[in-house]
N, C-alpha and C positions, 0 to 999 in steps of 0.2 A: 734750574730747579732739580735738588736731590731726591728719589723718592726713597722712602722707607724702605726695609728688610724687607716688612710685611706685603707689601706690596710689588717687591721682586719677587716672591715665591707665589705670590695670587697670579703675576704674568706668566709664571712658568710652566704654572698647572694647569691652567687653562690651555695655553700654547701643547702641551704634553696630550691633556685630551683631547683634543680637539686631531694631532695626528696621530694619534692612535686608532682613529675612527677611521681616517682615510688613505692611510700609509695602505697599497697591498702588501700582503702578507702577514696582515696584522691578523691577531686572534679571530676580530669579528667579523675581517674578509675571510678568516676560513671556514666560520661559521656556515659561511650562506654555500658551501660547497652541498651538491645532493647527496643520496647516498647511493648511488647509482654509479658514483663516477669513484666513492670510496671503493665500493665492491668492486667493481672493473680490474683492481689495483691485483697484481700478483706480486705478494710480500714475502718473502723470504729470508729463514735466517741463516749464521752459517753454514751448519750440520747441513741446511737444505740444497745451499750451494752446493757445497762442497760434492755431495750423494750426486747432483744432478752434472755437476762435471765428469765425476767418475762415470758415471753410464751415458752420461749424451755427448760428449767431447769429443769430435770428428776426428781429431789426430788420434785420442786415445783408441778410438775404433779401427780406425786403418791398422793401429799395432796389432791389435787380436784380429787380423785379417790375416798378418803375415804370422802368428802364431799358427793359425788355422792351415796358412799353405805348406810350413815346415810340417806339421802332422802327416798331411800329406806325402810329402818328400820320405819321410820317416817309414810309412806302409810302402813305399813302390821300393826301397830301398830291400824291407824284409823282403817284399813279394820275390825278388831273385832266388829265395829259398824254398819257395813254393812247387807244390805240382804242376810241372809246367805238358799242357795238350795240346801240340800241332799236328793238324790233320790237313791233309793234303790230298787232293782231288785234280783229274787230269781227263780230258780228252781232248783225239785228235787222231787222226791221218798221216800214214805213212806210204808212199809208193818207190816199190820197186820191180822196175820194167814196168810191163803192162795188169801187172798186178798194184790195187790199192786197199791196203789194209787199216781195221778202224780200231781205233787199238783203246783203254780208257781204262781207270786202276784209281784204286784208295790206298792213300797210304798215311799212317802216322807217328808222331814221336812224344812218348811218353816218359818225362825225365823230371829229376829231383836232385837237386843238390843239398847235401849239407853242411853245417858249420865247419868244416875239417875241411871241405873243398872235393871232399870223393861226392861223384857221379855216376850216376845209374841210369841209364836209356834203356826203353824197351821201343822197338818199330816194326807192327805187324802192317802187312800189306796185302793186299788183293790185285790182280791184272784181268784183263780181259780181251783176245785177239780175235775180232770175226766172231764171237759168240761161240769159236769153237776150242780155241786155247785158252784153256788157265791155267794162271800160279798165282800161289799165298804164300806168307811165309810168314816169322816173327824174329824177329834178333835183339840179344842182352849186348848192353856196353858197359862195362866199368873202367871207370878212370880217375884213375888216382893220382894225385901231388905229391911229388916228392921229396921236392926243396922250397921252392919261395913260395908254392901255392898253398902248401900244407899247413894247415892250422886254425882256428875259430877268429886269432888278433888280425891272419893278413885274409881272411876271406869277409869276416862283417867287418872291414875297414869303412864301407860305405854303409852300413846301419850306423855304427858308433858316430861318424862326422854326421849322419843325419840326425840322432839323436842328440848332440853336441850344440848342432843346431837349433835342433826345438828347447833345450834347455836356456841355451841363451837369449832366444828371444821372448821366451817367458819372462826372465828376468829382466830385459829390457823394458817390458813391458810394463815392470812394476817400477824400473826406474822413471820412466816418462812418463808413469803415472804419479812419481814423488814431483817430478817438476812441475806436471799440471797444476796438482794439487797450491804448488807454493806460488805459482802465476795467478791460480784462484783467488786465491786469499791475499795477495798482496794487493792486486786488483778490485777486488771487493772493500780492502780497507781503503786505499784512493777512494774508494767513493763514498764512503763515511767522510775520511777528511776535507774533501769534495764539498759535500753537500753542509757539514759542519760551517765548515768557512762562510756558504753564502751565508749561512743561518746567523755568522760573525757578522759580514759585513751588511746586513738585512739591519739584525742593531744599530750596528753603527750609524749606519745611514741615517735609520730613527732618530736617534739623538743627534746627531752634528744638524737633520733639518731641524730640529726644535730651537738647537743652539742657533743655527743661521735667524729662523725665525725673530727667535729674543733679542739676538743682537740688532737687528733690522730696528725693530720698535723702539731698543734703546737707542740708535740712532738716530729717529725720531725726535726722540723725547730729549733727544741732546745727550745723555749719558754714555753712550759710547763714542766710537769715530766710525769712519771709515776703510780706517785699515782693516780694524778687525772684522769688518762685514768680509771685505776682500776674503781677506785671511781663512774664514771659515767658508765661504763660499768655496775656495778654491780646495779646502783639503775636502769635502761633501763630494764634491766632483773626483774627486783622485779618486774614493770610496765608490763612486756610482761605476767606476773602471773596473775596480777590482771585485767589484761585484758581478758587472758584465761580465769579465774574464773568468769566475768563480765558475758563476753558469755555463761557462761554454763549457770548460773543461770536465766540471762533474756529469753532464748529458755525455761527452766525449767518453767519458770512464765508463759509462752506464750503457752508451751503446756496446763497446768493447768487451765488457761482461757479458752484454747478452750474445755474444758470438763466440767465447768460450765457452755459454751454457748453452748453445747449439738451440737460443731461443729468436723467435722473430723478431726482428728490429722492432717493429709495432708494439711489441707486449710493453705493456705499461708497470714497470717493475720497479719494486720497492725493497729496499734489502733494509731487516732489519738485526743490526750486529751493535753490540754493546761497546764503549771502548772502556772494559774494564781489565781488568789484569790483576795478577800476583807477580812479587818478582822470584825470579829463577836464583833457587840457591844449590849450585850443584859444584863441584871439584872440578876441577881438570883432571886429576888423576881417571877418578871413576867416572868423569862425563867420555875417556878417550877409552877406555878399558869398554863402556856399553858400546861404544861406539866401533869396533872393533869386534866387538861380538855379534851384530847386530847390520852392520853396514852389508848390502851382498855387492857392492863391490870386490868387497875381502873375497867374498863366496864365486864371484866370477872371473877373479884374477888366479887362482885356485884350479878352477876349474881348465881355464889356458893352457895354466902348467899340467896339468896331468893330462890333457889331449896333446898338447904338445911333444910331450914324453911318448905319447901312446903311438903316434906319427911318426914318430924318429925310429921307433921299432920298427915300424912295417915298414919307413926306407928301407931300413936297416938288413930286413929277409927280403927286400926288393931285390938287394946285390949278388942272392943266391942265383944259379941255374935254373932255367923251367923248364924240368924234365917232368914225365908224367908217363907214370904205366897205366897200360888200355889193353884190356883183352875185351873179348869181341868175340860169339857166337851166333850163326842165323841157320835157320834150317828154311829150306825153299820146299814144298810140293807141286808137281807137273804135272795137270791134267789134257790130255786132248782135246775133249767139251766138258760140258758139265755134267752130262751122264754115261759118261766114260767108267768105264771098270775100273783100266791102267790109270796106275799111279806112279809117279817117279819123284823120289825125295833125292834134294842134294842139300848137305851138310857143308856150312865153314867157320871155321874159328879160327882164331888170331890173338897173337900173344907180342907184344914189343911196347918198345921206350921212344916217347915224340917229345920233342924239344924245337925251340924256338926263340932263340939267343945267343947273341954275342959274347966273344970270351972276352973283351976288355971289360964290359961294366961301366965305363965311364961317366955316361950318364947317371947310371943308378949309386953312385960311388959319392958325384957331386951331390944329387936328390940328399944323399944321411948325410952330407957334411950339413948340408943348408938345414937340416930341420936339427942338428943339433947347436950350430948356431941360434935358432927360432928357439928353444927350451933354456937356453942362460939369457937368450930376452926374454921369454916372461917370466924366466924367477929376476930379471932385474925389476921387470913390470909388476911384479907384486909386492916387492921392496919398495918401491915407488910409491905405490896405490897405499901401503899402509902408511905412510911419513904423509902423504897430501889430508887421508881422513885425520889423523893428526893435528896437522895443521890447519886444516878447514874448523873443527873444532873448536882447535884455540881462540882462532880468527871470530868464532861469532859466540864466545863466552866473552872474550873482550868486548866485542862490539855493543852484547846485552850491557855490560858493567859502564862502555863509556854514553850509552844513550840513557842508563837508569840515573847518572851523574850529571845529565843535562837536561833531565826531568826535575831535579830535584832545584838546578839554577832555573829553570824558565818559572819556575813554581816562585821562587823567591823575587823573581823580576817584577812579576804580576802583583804579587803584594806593594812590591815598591812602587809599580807603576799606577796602582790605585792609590796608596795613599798621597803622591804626586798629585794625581789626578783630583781627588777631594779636597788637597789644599790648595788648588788653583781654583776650582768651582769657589772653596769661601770667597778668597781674594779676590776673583772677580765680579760676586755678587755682592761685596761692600764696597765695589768704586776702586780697589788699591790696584788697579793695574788693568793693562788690556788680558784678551782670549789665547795671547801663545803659551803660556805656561798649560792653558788649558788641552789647545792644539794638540801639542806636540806631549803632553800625559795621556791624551787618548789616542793617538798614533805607536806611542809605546804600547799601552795598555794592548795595541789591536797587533802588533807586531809581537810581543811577548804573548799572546792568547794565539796567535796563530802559529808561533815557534813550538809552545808545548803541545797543541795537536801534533804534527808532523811528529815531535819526538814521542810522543806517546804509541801513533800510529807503528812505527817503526818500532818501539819496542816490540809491539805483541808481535808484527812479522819476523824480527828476527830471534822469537820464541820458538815461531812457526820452523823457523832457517835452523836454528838446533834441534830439535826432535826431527830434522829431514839431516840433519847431520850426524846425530846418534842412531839413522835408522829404524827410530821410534814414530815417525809420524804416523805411517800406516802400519795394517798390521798385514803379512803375506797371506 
């Protein structure tokens, strides 16, 4: 017995409402959700992402930790130029023969260095023997450089490398904040495509049980066989796989996010991010010209060469003599006790040239070869570093142009694979044939719908991957 049109599309509808009622995840299972358990939800878009990585992102923190140490390094480095106060303090016992005397004194050094390397000491002192002898005194020291010590480049050599320091790991700081940022966001879109997919294969499933459903009764009713029960049975099942697998992987992605956003495993997060897009019309020329302007690679390969440079000098007066004139004046006063009348002053000063080095040099000789070999490595390193922003450039203006090229195929697939798809449903709603024509148009249909996710997804990231390549993503 054949049945009518009409009466294939009454079994259909029926069959359709009927699981749409009971399928989870259908509209009216999400009805009965409270609102208790909506509000619970922490939904986030990307801007919120993205803010919450910048400031909660444990790696990103550790960086500005060791920004915060170099500052450090940077003040103890200046403080060598500081007023420096040591005071010194003494008592104690001395015997000789059957005599023992208690002897005890203040004494200190009050010194300052400057940029140039000249030194100035002052050391006033006080003694005290038996409460009955004292002396004080006070003495000037100047000492001056006069070959390798001499000058502001060889004396802050250790301010400049500590400041050289803190510059660079500033700028570190904002590079591995460019990289966070692009593990954010690629990761955050995974779980759009993620969560997309189930929401694919959620459908699907719908429909291949209705199909299973229909075929069953026509099999009943004598109108189909049972191949095709098989047949849909078994791709329903392939579906109910990749659906399982859908879910593991987007809770996988979801947790993962929440450990770059420095959130509890527990939070029950929601991200909500659009997958819409423009496409990118920019040149090579002037996408490599901003990028180049703008990249602080440029800025910190740059930065190499002229420390490097800066290095290779002060080898350079390292190979000099370290000779240094010092003169020196103290004046002593000799009291008896402390209320003694008699006084006795004795005056010294001193005038000559201290030195403390080798006349080969050979060490200090190697030290400027080696650091002028280091300055044609990084102007080779900065040769380098421009041709790679270059190329990285190029590399992901193509990549935009070959993923916009296969957005625009999967687009085309889809259409094909629908209208396949609805000239199999006729055919095999008038009797002309079994369910694989149908099969395998909605295996396509779900394989072409989930190829343009994926290339979609990857567009807008490697939008993201050129503005982190033009140096545009963030701003300093």
């Amino acid at each position: 017995m054949r049945l009518s049109i009409g009466t294939h599309l009454f079994i259909y509808s029926f069959i359709g409402i009927a699981f749409l009622c009971y399928i989870p995840g259908s509209s009216i299972a999400k009805e009965t959700k409270s609102p208790s358990d909506v509000s619970a939800k922490l939904v986030l878009n990307l801007g919120q992402i993205i803010s919450q990585a910048r400031s909660a992102n444990r790696q990103l923190l550790q960086n500005a930790l060791l920004v915060q140490n170099n500052q450090y390094s940077l003040l103890r480095a200046e403080s060598e130029f500081d007023w420096k106060v040591r005071p010194v303090a003494n008592v104690g016992l001395s015997k000789n023969g059957n005599s023992t005397d208690r002897a005890s004194g203040i004494s200190g050094k009050i010194s300052k260095k400057n940029s140039l390397g000249i030194e100035t000491s002052f050391t006033p002192s006080i003694a005290y023997l038996n409460d009955d002898n004292v002396s004080s005194g006070v003495g000037v020291t100047l000492s001056v450089p006069l070959f390798r010590g001499f000058g502001k480049e060889f004396n802050y050599d250790p301010v400049y490398s500590a400041g050289f320091a803190l510059e660079s790991s500033i700028r570190n700081v904002y590079l591995a904040e460019v990289e966070k940022i692009l593990e954010t966001v690629t990761l955050s879109y995974e779980v759009v495509r993620q969560q997309t997919l189930v929401d694919l294969y959620i459908e699907q499933n719908k429909r291949l049980l209705k199909h299973v459903a229909t075929i069953e009764i026509m099999e009943k009713t004598g109108l189909g066989n049972q191949i095709d029960t098989y047949r849909a049975q078994i791709r329903q099942k392939d579906v109910q796989d990749q659906l399982a697998a859908a879910i593991q992987k987007h809770q996988a992605s979801l947790d993962r996010l929440k450990v770059l956003l420095a959130l509890p495993i527990e939070t029950d997060l929601e991200i909500d991010i659009p997958l819409s897009y423009e496409l990118t019309k920019i040149g090579l020329e002037e996408a490599e010209q901003i990028a180049l302007e703008n990249r602080l690679e440029i800025e910190q390969a740059t930065a190499d060469l002229v420390e490097a440079r800066r290095k290779a000098r002060v080898a350079e007066k390292r190979i000099l003599p370290d000779v240094n004139f010092v003169a020196s004046y103290r004046k002593n006063v000799f009291l008896e006790s402390i209320d003694a009348s008699d006084t006795f002053f004795d005056d010294y000063w001193s005038i000559g040239f201290t030195s403390d080095t080798d006349f080969s040099r050979s060490a200090e000789k190697a030290s400027y070869q080696q650091s002028l070999l280091n300055v044609r490595r990084m102007q080779l390193k900065q040769e380098t570093q421009r041709d790679l922003i270059r190329t990285e450039v190029k590399n992901r203006l193509t990549a935009l142009e070959k993923e916009a090229q296969s957005i625009r195929l999967r687009k085309k697939q889809i259409v094909q694979a629908r209208g396949k798809k609805r000239l199999a449903e006729i055919k095999f709603s008038h009797g002309m044939g079994g369910n694989f024509d149908f099969i395998e148009s909605e295996t396509e249909l779900q394989r072409a719908s989930a190829n343009l996710l994926t290339e979609k997804t990857n567009y807008i990231v490697g939008q993201y991957r050129l503005r982190a390549a033009l140096g545009t993503l963030i701003t300093r």
